[in-house]
LUMTI-283200 format. One record per atom (N, C-alpha, C, CB): residue in one letter; y, z, x; residue number from 1. Coordinates in steps of 0.02 Angstrom, whole numbers, plus 50000, padded with zeros to 5 digits. Glycine has a CB too. Layout:
% LUMTI-283200
- A, Y, Z, X, NUM
...
//
This chain:
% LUMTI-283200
- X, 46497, 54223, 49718, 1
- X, 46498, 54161, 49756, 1
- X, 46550, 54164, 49811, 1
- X, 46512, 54103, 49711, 1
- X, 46621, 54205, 49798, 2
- X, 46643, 54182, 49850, 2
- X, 46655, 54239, 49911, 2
- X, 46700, 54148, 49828, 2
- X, 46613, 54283, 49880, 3
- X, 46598, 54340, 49930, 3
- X, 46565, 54291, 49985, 3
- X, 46542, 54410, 49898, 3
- X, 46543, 54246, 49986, 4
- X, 46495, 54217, 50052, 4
- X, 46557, 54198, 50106, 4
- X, 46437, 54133, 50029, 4
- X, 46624, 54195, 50106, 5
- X, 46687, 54177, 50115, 5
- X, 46711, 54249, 50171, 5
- X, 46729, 54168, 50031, 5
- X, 46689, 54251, 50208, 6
- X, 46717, 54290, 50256, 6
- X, 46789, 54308, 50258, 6
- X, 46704, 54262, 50309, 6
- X, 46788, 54373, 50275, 7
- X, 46877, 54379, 50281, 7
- X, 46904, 54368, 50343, 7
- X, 46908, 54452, 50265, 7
- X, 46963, 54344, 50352, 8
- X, 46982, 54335, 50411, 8
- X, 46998, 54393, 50446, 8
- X, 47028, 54296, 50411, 8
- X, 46984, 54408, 50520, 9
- X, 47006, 54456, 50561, 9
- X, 47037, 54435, 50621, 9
- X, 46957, 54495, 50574, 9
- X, 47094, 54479, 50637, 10
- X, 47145, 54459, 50695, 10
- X, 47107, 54470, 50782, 10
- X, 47222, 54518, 50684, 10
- X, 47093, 54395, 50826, 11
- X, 47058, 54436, 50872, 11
- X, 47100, 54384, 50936, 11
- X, 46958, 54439, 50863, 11
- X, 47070, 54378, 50977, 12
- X, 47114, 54349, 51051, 12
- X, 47135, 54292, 51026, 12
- X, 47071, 54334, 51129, 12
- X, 47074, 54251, 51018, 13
- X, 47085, 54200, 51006, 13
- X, 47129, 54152, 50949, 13
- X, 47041, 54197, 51009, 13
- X, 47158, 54198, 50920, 14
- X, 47211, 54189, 50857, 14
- X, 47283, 54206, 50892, 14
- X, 47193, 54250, 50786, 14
- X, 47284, 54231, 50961, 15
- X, 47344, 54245, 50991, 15
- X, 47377, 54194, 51016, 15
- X, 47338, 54287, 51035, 15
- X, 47437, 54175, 51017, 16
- X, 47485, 54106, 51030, 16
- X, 47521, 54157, 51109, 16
- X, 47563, 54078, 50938, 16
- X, 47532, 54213, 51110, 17
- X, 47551, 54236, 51161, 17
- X, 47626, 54235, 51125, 17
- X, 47530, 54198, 51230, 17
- X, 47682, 54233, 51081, 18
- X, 47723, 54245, 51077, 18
- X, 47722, 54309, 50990, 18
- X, 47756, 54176, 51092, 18
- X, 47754, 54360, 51032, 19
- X, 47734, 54417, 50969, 19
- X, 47795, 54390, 50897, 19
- X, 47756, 54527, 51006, 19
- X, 47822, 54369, 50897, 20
- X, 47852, 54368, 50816, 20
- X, 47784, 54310, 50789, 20
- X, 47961, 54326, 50805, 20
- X, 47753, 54248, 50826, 21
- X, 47713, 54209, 50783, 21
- X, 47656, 54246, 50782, 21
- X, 47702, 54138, 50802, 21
- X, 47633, 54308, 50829, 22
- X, 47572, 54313, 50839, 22
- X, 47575, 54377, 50761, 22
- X, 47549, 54337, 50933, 22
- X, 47619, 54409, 50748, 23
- X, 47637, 54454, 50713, 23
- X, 47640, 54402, 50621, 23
- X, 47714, 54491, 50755, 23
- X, 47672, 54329, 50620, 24
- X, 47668, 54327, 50569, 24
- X, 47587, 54280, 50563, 24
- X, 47737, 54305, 50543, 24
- X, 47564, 54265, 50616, 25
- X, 47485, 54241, 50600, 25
- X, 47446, 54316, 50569, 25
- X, 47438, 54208, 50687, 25
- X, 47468, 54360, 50576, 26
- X, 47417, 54430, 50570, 26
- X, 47441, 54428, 50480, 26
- X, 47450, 54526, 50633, 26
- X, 47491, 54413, 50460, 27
- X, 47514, 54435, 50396, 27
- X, 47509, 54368, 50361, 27
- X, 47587, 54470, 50395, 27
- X, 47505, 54315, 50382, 28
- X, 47461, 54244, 50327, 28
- X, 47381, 54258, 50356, 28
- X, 47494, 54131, 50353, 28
- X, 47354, 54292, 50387, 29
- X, 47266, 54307, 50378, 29
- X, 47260, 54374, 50328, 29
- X, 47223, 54331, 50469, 29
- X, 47294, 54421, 50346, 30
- X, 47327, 54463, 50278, 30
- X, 47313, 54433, 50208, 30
- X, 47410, 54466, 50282, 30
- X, 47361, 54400, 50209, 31
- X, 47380, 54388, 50146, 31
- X, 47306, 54336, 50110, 31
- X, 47463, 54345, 50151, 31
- X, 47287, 54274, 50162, 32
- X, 47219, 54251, 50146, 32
- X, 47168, 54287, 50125, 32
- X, 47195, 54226, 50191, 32
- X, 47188, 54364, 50150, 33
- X, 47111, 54416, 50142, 33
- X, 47126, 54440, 50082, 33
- X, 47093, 54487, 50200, 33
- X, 47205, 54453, 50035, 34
- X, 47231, 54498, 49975, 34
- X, 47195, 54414, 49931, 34
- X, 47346, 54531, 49972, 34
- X, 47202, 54341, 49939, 35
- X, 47163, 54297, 49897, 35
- X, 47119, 54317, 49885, 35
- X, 47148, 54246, 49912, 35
- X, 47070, 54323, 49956, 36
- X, 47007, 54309, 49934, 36
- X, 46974, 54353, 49895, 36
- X, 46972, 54297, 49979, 36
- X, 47011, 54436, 49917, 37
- X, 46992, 54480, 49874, 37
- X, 46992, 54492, 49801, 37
- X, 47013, 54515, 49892, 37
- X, 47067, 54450, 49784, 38
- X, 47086, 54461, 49706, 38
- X, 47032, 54403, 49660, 38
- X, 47185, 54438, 49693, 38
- X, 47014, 54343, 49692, 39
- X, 46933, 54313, 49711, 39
- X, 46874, 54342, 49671, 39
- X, 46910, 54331, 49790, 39
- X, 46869, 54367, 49706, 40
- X, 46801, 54398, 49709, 40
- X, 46790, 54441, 49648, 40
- X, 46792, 54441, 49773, 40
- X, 46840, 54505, 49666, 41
- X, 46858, 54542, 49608, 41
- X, 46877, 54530, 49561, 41
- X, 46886, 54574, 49610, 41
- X, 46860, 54445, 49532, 42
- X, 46889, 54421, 49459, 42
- X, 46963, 54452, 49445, 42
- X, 46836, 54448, 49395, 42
- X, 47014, 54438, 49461, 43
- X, 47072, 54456, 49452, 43
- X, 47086, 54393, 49430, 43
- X, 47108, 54486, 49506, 43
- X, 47161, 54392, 49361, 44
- X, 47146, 54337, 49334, 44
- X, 47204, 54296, 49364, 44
- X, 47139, 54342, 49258, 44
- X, 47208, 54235, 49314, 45
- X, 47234, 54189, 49352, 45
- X, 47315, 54208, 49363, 45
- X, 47219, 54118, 49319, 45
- X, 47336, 54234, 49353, 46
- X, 47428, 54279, 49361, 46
- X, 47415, 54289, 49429, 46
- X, 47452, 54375, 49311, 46
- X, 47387, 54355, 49438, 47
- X, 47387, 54372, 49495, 47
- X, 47344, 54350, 49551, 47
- X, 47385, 54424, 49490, 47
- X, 47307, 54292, 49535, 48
- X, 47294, 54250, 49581, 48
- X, 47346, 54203, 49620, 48
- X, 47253, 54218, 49554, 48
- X, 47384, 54185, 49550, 49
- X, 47419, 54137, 49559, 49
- X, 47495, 54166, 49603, 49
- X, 47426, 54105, 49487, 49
- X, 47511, 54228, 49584, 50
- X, 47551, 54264, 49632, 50
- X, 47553, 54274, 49703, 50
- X, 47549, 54310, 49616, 50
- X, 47483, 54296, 49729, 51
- X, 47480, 54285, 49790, 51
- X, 47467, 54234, 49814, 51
- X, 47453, 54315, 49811, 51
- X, 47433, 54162, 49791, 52
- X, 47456, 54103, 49790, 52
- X, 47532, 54096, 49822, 52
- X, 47450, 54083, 49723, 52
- X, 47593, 54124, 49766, 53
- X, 47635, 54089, 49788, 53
- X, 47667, 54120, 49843, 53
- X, 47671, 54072, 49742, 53
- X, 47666, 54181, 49851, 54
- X, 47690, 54233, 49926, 54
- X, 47635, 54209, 49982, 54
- X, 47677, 54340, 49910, 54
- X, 47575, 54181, 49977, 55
- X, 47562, 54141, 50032, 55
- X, 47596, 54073, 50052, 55
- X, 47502, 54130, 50027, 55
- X, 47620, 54029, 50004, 56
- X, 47665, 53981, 50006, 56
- X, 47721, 53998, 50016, 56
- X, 47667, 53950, 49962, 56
- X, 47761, 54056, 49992, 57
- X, 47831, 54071, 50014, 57
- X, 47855, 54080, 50100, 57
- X, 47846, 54140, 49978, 57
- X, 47780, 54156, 50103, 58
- X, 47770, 54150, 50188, 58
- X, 47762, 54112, 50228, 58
- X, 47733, 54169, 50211, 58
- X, 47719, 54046, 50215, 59
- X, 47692, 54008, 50253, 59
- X, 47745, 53958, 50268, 59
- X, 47633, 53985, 50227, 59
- X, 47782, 53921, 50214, 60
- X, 47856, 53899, 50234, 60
- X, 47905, 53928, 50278, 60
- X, 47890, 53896, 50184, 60
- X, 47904, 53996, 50270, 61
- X, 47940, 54042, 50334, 61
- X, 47922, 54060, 50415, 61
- X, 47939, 54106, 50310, 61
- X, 47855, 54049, 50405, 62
- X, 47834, 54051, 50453, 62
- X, 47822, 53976, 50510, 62
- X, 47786, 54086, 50430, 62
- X, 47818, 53927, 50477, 63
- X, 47820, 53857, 50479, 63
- X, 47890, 53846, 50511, 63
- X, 47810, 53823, 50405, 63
- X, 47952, 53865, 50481, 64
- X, 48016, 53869, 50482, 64
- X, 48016, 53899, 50560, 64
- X, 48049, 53912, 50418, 64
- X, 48014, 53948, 50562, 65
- X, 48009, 53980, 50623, 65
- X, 47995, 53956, 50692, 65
- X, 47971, 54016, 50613, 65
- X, 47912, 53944, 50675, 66
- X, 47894, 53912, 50717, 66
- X, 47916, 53852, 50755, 66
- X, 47857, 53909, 50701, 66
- X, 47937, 53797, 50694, 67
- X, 47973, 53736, 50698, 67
- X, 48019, 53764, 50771, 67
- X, 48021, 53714, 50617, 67
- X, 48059, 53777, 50731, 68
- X, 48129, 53826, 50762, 68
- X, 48104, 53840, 50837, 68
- X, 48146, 53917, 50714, 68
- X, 48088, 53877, 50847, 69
- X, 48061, 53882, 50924, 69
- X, 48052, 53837, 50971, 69
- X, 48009, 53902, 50927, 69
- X, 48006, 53783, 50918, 70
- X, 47967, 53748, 50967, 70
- X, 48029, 53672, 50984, 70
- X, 47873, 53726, 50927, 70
- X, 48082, 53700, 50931, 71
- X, 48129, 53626, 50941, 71
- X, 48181, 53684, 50967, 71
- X, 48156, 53561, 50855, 71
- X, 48196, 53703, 50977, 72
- X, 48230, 53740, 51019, 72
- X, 48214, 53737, 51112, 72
- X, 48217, 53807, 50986, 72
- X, 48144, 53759, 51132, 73
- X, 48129, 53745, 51181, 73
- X, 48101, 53677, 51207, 73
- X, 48101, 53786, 51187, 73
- X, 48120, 53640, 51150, 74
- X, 48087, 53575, 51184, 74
- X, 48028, 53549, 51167, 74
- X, 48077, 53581, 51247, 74
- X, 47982, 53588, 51148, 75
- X, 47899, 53553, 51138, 75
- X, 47884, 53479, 51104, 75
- X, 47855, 53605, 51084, 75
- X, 47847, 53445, 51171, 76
- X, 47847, 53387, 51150, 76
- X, 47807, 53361, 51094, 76
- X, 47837, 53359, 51196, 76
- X, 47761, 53415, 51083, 77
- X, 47725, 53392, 51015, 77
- X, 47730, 53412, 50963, 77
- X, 47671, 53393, 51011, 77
- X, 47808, 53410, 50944, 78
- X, 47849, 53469, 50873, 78
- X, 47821, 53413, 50811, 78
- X, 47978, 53480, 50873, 78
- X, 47845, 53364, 50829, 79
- X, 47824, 53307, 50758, 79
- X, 47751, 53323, 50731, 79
- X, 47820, 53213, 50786, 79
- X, 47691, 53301, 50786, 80
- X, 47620, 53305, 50756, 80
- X, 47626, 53385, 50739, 80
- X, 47548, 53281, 50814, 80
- X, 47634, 53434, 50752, 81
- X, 47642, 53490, 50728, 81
- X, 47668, 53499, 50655, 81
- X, 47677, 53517, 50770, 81
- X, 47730, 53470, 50670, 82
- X, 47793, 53481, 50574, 82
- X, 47724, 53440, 50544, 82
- X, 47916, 53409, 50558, 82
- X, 47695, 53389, 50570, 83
- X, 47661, 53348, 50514, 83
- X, 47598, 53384, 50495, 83
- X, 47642, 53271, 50537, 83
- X, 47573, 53419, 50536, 84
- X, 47504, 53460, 50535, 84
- X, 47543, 53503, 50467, 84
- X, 47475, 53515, 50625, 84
- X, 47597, 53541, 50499, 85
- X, 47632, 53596, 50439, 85
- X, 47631, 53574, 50373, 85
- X, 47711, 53611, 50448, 85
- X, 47643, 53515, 50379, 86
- X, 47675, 53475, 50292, 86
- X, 47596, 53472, 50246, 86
- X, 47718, 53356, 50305, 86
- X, 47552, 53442, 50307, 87
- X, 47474, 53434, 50271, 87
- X, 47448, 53501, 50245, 87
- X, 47414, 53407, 50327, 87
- X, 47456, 53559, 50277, 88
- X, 47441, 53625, 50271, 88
- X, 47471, 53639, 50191, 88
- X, 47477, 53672, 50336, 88
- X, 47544, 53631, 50189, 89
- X, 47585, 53655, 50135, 89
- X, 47566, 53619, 50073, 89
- X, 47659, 53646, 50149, 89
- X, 47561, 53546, 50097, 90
- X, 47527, 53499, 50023, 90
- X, 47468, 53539, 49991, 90
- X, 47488, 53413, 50046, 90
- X, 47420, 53553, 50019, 91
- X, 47356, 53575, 50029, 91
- X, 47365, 53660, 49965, 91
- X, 47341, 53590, 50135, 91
- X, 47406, 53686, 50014, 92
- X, 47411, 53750, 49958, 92
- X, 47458, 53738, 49911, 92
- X, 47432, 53821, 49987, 92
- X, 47525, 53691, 49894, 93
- X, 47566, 53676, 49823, 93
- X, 47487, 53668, 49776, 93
- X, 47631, 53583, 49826, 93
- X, 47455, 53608, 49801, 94
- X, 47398, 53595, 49757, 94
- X, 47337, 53646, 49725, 94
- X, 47367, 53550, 49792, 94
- X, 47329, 53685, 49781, 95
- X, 47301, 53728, 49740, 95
- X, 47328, 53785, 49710, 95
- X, 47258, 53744, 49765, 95
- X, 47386, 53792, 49702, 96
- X, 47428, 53844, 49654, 96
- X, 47458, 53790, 49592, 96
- X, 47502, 53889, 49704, 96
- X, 47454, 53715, 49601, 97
- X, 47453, 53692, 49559, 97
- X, 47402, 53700, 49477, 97
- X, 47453, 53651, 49593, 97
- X, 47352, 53684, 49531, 98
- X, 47281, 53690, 49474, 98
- X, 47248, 53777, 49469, 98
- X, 47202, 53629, 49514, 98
- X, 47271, 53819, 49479, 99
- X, 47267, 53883, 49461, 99
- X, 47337, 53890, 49407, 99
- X, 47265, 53932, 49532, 99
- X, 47372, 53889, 49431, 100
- X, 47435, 53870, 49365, 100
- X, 47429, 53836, 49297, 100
- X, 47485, 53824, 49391, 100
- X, 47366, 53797, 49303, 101
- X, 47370, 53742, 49247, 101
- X, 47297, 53766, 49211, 101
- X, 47372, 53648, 49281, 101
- X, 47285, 53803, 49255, 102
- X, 47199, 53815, 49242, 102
- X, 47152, 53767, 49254, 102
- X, 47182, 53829, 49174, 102
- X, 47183, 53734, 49295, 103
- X, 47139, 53687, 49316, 103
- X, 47066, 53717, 49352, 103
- X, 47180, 53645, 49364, 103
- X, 47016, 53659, 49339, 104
- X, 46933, 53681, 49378, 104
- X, 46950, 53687, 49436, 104
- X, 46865, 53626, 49378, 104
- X, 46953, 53730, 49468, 105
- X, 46972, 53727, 49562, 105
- X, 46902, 53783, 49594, 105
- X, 47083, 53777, 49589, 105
- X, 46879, 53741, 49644, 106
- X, 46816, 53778, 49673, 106
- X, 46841, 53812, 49710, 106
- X, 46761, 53745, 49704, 106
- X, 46832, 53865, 49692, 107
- X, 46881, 53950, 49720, 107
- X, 46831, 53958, 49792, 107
- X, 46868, 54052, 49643, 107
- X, 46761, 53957, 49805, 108
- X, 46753, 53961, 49864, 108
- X, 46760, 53885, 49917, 108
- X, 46690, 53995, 49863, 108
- X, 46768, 53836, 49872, 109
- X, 46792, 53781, 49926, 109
- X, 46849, 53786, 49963, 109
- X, 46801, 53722, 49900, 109
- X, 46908, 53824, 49906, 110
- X, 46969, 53815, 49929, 110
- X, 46983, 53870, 49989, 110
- X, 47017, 53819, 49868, 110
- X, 46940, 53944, 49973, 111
- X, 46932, 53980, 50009, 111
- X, 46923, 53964, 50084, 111
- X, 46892, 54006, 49983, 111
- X, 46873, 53929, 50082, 112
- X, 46857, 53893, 50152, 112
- X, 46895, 53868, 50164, 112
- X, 46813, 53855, 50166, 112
- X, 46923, 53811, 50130, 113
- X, 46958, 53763, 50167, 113
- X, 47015, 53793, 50189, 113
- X, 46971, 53704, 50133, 113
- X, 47052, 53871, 50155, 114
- X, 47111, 53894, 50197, 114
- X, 47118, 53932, 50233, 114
- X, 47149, 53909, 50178, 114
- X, 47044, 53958, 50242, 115
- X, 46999, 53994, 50317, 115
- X, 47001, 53956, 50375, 115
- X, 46917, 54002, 50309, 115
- X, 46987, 53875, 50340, 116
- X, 46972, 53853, 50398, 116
- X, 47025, 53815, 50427, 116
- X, 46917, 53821, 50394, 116
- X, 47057, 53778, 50387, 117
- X, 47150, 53786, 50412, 117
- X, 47164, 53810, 50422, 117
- X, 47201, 53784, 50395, 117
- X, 47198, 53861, 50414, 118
- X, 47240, 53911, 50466, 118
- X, 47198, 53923, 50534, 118
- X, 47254, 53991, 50428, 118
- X, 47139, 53942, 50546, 119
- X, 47102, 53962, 50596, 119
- X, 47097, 53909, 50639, 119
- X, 47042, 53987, 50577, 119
- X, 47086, 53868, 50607, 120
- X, 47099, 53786, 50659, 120
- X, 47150, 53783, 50672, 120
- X, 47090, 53712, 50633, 120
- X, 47201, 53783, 50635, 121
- X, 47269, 53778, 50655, 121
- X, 47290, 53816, 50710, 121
- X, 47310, 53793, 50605, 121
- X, 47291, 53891, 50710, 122
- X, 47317, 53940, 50735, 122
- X, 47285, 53942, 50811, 122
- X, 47306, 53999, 50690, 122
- X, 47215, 53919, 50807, 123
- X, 47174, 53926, 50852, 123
- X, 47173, 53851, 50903, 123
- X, 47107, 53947, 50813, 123
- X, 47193, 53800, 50885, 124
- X, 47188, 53747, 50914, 124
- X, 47256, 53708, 50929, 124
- X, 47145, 53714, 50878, 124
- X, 47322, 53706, 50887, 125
- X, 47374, 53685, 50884, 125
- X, 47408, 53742, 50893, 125
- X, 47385, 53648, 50835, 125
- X, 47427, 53794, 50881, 126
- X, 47457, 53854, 50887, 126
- X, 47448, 53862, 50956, 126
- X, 47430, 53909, 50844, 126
- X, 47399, 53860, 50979, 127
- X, 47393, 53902, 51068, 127
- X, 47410, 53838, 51124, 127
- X, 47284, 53939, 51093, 127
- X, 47443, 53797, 51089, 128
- X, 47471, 53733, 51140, 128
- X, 47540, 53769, 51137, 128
- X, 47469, 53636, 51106, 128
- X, 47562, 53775, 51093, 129
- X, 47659, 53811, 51086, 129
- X, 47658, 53866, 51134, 129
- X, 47689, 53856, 50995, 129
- X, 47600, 53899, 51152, 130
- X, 47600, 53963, 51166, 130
- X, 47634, 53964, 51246, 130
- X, 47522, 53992, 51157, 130
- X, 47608, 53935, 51276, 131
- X, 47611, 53926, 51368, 131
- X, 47681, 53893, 51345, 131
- X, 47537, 53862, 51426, 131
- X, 47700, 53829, 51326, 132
- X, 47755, 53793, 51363, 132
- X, 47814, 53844, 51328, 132
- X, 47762, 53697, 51346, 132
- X, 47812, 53906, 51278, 133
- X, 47879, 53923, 51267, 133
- X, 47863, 53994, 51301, 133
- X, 47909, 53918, 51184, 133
- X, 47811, 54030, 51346, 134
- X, 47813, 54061, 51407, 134
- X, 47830, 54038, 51453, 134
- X, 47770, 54080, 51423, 134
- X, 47821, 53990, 51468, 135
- X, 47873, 53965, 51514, 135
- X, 47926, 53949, 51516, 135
- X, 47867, 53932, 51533, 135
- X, 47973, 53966, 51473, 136
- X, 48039, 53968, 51454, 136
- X, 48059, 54033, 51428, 136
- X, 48052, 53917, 51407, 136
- X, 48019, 54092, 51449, 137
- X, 48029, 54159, 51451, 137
- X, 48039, 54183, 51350, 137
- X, 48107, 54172, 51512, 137
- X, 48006, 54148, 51340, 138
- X, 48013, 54154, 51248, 138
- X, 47916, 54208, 51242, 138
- X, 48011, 54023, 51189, 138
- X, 47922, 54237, 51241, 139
- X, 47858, 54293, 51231, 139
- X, 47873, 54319, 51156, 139
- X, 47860, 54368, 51295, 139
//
């Protein structure tokens, strides 16, 4: 089932134009692809739940980062962003919640839904940061 779940691949359009975010977007689609794989391949709930949490560890770091930049140079839309971030992070605590508990969790819903978050994210809110902190010579 959740082979129907495409893996993510790194292509233009995932590029923000600044290489430390564009470098850690390549390693949270990474890490989405080591899920979906351990997924598929019935790997049990441990090491599901592991890379679960090194996607949550990363993704706070990378969040962090980003933050950082974008309040550093100014970007006027850091808030709807931190808030986009916080919805993102709720989103995966919860589902390492209910893999933790053994909870029923629809492994290709969630799949999608963190395909399609990040890719929305990265792809639609991400490439607004991109220009205004080139223009402040931040590449």
């Amino acid at each position: 089932m959740e082979a129907h779940v495409p893996l993510l691949t790194w292509n233009h359009a995932s590029s923000v134009n600044v290489r430390a975010m564009d470098d850690q977007h390549s390693i949270l689609m990474d890490t989405i692809n080591d899920l979906r794989l351990a997924l598929v391949h019935g790997r049990g709930r441990e090491n599901i739940s592991e890379i679960l949490d090194r996607l949550i560890e990363f993704t706070r770091m990378h969040f962090w980062s980003e933050e950082k930049l974008m309040e550093q140079a100014g970007f006027p839309a850091l808030a709807d962003h931190r808030a986009q971030h916080h919805r993102i992070l709720a989103e995966l605590l919860y589902a390492a919640q209910c893999v933790q508990r053994g909870t029923e969790l629809q492994t290709r819903a969630m799949l999608s839904q963190l395909r399609e978050g990040y890719t929305s994210h990265i792809e639609n809110l991400d490439r607004l940061y991109g220009p205004w902190l080139n223009e402040r010579d931040i590449f």
